[in-house]
C-alpha positions in Angstrom: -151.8 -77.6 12.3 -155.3 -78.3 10.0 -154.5 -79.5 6.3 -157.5 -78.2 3.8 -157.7 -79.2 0.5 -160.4 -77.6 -2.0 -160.9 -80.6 -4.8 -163.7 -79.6 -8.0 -167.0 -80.1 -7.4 -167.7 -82.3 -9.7 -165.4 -85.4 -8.5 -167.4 -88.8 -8.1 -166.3 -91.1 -5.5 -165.2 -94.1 -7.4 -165.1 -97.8 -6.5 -161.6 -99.6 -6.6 -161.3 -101.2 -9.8 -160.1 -105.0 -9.6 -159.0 -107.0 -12.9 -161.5 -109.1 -14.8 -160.6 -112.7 -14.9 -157.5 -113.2 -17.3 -155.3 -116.0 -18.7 -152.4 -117.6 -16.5 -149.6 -115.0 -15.7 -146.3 -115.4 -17.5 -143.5 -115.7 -15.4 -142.6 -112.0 -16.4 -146.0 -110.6 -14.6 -146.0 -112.9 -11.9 -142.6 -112.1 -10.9 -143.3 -108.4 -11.1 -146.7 -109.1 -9.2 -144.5 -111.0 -6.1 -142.0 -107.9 -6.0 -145.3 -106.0 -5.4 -146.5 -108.3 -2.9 -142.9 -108.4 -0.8 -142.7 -104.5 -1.0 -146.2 -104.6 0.6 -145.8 -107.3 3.4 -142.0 -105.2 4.2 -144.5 -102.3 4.6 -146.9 -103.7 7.1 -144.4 -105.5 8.9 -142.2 -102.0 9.4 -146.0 -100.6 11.0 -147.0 -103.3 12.9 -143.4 -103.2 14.6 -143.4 -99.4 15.3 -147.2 -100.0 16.4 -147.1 -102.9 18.5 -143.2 -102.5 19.9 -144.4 -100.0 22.1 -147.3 -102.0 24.2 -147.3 -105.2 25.3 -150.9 -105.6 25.9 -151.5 -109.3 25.0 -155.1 -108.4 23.1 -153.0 -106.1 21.1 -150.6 -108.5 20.0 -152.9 -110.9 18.6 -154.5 -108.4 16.8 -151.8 -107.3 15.2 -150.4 -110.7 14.5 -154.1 -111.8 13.1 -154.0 -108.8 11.0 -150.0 -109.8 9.6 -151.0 -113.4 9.6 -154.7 -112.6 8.0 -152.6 -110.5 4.9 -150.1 -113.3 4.5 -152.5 -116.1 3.6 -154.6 -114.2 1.5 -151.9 -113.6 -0.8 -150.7 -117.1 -1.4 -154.0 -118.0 -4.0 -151.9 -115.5 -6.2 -148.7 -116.4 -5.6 -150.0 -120.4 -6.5 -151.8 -118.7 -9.2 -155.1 -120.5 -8.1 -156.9 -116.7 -8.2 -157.3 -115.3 -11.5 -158.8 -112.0 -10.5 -156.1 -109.9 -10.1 -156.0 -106.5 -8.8 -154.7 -103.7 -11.2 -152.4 -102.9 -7.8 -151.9 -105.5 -5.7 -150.1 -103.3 -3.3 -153.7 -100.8 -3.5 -155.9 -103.0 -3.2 -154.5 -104.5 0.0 -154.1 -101.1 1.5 -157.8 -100.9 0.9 -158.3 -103.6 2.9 -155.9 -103.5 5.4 -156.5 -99.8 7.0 -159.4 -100.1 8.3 -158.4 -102.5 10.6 -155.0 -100.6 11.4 -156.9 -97.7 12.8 -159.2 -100.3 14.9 -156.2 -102.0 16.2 -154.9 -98.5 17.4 -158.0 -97.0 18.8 -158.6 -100.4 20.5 -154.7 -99.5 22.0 -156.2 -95.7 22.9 -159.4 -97.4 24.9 -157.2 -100.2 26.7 -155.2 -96.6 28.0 -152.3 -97.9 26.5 -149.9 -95.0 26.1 -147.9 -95.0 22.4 -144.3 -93.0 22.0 -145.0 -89.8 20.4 -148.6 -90.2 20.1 -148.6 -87.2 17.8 -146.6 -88.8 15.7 -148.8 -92.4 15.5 -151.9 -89.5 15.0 -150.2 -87.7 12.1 -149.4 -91.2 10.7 -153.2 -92.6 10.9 -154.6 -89.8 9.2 -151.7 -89.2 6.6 -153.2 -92.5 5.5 -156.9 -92.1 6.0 -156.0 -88.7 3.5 -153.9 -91.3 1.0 -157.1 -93.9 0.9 -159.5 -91.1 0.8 -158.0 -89.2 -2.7 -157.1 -92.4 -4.0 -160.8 -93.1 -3.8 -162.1 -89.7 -4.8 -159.4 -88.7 -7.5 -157.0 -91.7 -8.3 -156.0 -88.9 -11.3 -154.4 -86.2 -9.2 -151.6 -88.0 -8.4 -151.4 -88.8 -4.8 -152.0 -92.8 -5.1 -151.0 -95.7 -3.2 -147.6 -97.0 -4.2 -144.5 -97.9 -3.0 -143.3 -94.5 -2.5 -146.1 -93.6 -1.0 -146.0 -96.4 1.6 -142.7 -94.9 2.1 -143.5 -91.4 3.1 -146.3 -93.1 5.0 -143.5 -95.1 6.8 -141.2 -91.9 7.6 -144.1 -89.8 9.0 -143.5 -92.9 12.2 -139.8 -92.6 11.7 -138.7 -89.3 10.5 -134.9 -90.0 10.7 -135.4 -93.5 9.2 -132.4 -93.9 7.0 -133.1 -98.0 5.6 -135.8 -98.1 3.2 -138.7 -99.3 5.2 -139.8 -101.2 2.2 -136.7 -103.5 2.2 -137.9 -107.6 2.0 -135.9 -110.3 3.6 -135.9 -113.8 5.0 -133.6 -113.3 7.5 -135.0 -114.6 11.2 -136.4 -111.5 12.8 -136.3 -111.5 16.9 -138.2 -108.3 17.7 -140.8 -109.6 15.3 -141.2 -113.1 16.8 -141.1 -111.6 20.3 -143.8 -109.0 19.2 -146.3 -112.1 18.3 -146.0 -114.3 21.4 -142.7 -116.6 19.9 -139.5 -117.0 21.6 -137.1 -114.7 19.9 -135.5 -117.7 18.1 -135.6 -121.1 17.4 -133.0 -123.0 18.6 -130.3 -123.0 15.6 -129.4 -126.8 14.4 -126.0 -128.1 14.2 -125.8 -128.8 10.0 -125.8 -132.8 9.4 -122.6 -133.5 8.1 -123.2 -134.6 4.0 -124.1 -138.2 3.3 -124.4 -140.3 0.2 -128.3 -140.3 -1.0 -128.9 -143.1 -0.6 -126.9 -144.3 2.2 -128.1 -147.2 4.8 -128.9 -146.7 8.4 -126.5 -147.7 10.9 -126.4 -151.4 11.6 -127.9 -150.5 15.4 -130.0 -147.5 14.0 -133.4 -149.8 14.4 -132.6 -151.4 17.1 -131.6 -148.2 19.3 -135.5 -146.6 17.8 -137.3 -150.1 18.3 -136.1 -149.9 22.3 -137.2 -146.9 23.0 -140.5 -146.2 25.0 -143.0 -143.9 22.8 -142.9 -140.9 25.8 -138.9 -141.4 26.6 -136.7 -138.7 24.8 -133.6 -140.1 22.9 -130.2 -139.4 24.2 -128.5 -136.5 21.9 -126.3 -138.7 19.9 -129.8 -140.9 19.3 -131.8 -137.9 18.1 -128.6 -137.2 15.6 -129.1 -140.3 14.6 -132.7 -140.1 13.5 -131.6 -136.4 12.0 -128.7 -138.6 10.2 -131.0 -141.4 8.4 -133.8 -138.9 7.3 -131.7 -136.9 5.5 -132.2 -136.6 2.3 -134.5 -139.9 2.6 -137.0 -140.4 -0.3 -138.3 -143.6 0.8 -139.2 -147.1 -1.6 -142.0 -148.8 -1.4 -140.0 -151.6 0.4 -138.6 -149.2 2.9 -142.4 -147.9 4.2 -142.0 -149.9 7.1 -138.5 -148.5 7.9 -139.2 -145.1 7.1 -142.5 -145.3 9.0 -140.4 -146.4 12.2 -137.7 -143.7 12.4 -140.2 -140.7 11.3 -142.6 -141.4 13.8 -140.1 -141.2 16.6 -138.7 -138.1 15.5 -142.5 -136.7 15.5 -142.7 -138.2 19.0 -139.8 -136.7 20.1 -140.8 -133.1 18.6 -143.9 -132.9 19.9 -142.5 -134.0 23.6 -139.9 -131.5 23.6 -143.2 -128.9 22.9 -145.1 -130.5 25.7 -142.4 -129.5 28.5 -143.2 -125.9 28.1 -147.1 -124.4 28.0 -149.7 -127.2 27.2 -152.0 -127.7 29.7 -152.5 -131.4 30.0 -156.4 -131.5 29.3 -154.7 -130.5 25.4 -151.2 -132.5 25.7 -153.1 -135.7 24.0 -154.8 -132.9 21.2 -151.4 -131.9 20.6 -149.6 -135.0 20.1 -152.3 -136.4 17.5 -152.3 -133.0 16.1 -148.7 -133.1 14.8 -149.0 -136.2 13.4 -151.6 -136.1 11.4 -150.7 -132.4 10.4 -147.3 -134.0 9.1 -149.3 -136.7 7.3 -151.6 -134.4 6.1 -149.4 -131.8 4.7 -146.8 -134.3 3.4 -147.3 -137.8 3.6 -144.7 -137.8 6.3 -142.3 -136.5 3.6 -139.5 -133.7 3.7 -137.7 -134.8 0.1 -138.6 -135.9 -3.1 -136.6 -136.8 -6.4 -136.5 -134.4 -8.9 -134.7 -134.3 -12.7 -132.7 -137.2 -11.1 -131.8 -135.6 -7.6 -133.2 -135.0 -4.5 -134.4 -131.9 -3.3 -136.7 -130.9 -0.7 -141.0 -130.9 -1.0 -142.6 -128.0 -2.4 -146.0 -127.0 -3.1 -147.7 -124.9 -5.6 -147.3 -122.3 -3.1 -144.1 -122.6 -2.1 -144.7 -124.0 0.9 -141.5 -126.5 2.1 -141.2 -129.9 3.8 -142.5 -132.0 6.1 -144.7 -129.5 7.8 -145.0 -127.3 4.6 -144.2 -124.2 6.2 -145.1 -121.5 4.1 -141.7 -118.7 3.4 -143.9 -116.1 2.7 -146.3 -116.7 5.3 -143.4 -116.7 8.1 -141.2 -114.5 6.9 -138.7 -113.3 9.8 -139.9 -116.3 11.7 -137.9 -119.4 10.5 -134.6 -119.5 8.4 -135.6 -120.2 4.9 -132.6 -122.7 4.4 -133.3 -124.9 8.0 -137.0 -125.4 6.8 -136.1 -126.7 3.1 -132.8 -129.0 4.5 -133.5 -129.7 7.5 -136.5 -131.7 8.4 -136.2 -131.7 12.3 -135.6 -127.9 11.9 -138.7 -128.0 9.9 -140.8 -130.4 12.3 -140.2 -127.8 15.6 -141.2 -124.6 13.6 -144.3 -126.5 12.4 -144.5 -128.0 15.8 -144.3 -124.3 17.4 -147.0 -123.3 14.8 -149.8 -125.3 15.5 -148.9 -124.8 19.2 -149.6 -121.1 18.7 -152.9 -121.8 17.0 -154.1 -124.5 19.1 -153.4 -121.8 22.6 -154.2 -118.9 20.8 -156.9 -119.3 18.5 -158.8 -123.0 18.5 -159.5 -123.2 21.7 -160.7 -119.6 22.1 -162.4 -120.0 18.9 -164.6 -122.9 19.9 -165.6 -121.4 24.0 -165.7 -125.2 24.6 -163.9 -128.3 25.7 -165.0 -130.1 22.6 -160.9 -131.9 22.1 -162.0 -132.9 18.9 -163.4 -129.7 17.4 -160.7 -127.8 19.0 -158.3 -130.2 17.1 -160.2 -129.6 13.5 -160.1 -126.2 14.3 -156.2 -125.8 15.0 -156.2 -127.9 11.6 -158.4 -125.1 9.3 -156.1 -122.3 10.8 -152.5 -124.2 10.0 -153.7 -124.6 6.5 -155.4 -121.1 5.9 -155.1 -118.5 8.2 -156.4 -116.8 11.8 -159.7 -116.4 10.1 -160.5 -120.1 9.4 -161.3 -121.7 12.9 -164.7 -122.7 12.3 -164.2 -123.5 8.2 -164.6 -127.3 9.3 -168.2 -126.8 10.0 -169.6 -124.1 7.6 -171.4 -124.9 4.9 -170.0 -122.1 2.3 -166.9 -123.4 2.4 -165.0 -124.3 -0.7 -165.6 -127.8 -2.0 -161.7 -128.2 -2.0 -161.9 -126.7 1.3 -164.3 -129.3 2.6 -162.4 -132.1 1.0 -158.9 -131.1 2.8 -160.6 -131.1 6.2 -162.1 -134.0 5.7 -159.1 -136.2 4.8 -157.4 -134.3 8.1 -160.4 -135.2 10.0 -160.1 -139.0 9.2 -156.1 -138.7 10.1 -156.2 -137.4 13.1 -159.6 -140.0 14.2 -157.2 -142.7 13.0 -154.4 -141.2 14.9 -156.7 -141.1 18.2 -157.7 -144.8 17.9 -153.9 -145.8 17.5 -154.1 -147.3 13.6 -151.4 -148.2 11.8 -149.9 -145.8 9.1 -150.1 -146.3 5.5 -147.8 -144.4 3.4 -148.6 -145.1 0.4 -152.1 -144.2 0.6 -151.4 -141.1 3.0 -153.7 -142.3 5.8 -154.3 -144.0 9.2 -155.9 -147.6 9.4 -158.5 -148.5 6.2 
C-alpha cells in the first residue's frame, strides 16, 4: 500500500535547532533532561533487540553494539553537565543522529543475505521513521514530531501486539541483551560479604597467606574470600598504602587470570594483564570506597560512574547489576575486567591492523574511557587538551606497569 501526503508549497526545509550555550542546569531540568535520556536509550535498546535478535552475523553485532555503545557515551558530557549546549529535545536530536546509521546497519543485514522475521514488517518500520525525520525536518509545526509517543508507535509498527511500554528504563541485568553483543548472558552472581565493622583489621594470617602466594597461582576459594573480606569497605591511611597496595594487587592478579583462561591469545595475555592494572589505577587510584559526611560509601564520578573500575550505569545498562558494581569491588573488577577484554578483541586490535602491543594497549585505553569511536584518540592531534592529558597519565601507568615499578598511591602512579 503507497502513503501520499500533499504538504503547502511553500514549506522550507529547516535545520534542527540546538540550544545556545546556557547557565548550569538546576536539578529540576537536569532531572527532566535524564528521564528524557533513559526513555531514549529504552527506545534504542527495544530496536536494536528486535533488529539484531534475529541474525547472528558477527559484523552485525558489532554494529549494532558500536551504534548502542557510540549513543551511550555521548550522553554522559550531559549527564556530568560538562556540555552546555543543550538540545531543545534531547530525545530529537539523537534520533537525528541515530537513524541514519539504523537504516545502514539494516541494509548492510539485506547485502550480507541475512534473512529478518517479517521483513515487511522491519520495512514498514524503517520508513515509518525515515517519514517521522523527514516532517520533523520539513514541518516541525504540523504535529507529527519525535517524542516519546512517537518512539512508541515507531516501536509497535516491530511489535504490533507489544503490550509493555517499549519505552520502560531499567537496570536490571539483561541476558538476551548481553548475548546479543558478544557477552556471556551473565556474570557470575557474588555471594554478599557478610557486614564488617569499617574499619576492621585483617586476619592475623591475612598477609601472610597473600605474601606466599606466586603472582600467576590462583588463591584457594576461602583465600579469594579473604581478599573480598579485607577490601570491603577499605578506605585506606596513608600508613596502610603498603598494606592496601599488597592485597589489591593480588585481587587484580587474580581477576585478570581468571580472564586469561578463556579467549586471549597469548601474543595479548601480557597486554591484558598490564592493561587492568593500570586501567584500575587510572580510573581510581586502586580505589572502590571513599569517606563521605562521615561514612563510607562507594567512588563516584561526576558522571556517575562507580568503583574501582568506574563502570559507567548508564553506559551498561542491562549488563552489570547496579548494586554488585557500587558494593562489591571484586564484582566490580570482573565486569571491568570483561570490558576492556571486549575492547581489546573487538576493537583495538582491529583498530590498529598491527602488532604494535603498545598502541594496541593505548588504544583499548581511549575506548574504555570514551567510547567505540575513540581507538586512535591517543595519537590525533584534535583531541581535547583534557583528552590528551588523561591518555597521557594512562600511557605513563601502563609503561610503569610493563617495566615492573613499584606503585605509589598517593601520587596515583607507577615508579617516579
Amino acid at each position: 500500500m503507497d502513503l501520499s501526503l500533499q504538504l503547502p508549497g511553500n514549506l522550507q526545509p529547516q535545520v534542527p535547532v540546538r540550544g545556545a550555550p546556557v547557565k548550569p542546569l538546576s536539578p529540576e531540568e537536569l532531572t527532566t533532561i535524564e528521564q528524557e535520556l533513559e526513555q531514549w536509550d529504552a527506545f534504542l535498546v527495544f530496536i536494536i533487540k528486535n533488529i539484531g535478535g534475529n541474525n547472528i552475523d558477527p559484523s552485525i553485532r558489532e554494529q549494532l553494539f558500536d551504534l548502542l555503545m557510540t549513543n551511550r557515551y555521548e550522553v554522559l558530557p550531559i549527564l556530568a553537565g560538562e556540555n552546555n549546549e543543550y538540545p531543545v529535545d534531547p530525545v530529537r536530536a539523537l534520533f537525528i543522529e541515530t537513524w541514519t546509521r539504523l537504516q545502514e546497519i539494516t541494509h548492510s543485514a539485506e547485502e550480507k543475505g541475512i534473512k529478518l522475521n517479517d521483513a515487511l514488517r522491519y520495512t514498514s518500520f524503517i520508513r515509518a521513521g525515515n517519514m517521522l525525520l523527514t516532517f520533523d525536518r520539513i514541518a516541525p509545526g504540523i504535529g507529527m514530531e519525535i517524542s516519546a509517543d512517537g518512539l512508541r508507535r515507531l516501536a509497535r509498527i516491530l511489535q504490533p501486539t507489544l503490550k509493555a511500554d517499549p519505552l520502560i528504563y531499567n537496570q536490571d541485568p539483561d541476558p538476551e541483551l548481553r548475548q546479543l553483543l558478544g557477552l556471556p548472558a551473565e556474570l557470575p552472581d557474588e555471594d554478599p560479604l557478610e557486614d564488617i565493622p569499617e574499619n576492621v583489621e585483617p586476619p592475623h594470617s591475612l598477609l601472610g597467606i597473600i605474601t606466599n602466594l606466586y603472582a600467576a597461582e590462583l588463591p584457594k576459594n576461602n583465600d579469594l574470600h579473604l581478599l573480598k573480606q579485607r577490601l570491603d569497605r577499605w578506605v585506606p591511611k596513608s600508613s596502610e598504602f603498603d598494606e592496601y597496595k599488597t592485597v589489591m594487587n593480588k585481587l587484580l592478579l587474580v581477576a585478570t587470570e581468571q580472564k586469561l583462561t578463556t579467549s586471549i591469545d597469548n601474543l595479548y595475555k601480557p597486554v591484558f594483564r598490564n592493561l587492568v592494572l593500570a586501567t584500575a589505577l587510572k580510573e581510581s587510584c586502586w580505589r572502590q570506597f571513599v569517606v563521605k559526611s562521615d561514612k563510607i560509601t562507594y567512588l563516584t564520578s561526576p558522571s556517575g560512574s562507580i568503583g574501582l573500575m568506574q563502570i559507567n550505569p548508564y553506559v551498561w545498562r542491562g549488563f552489570y547489576k547496579l548494586d554488585q558494581l557500587k558494593w562489591n569491588i571484586h564484582y566490580n573488577l570482573v565486569a571491568g575486567s570483561e570490558i576492556l577484554s571486549h575492547y581489546l578483541l573487538n576493537y583495538a586490535i582491529k583498530s590498529e591492523k598491527t602488532n604494535n602491543l603498545d598502541n594496541i594497549a593505548r588504544a583499548a585505553y581511549a575506548i574504555y574511557n570514551a567510547g567505540p569511536g575513540a581507538a586512535g584518540r591517543y595519537r590525533q592531534q584534535s583531541s581535547s587538551s583534557r583528552e590528551k592529558e588523561v591518555d597521557k597519565h594512562f600511557w605513563e601507568i601502563y609503561q610503569g606497569f610493563k617495566a615492573n615499578d613499584q606503585v605509589d598511591l598517593f601520587h596515583c602512579t607507577v615508579g617516579n
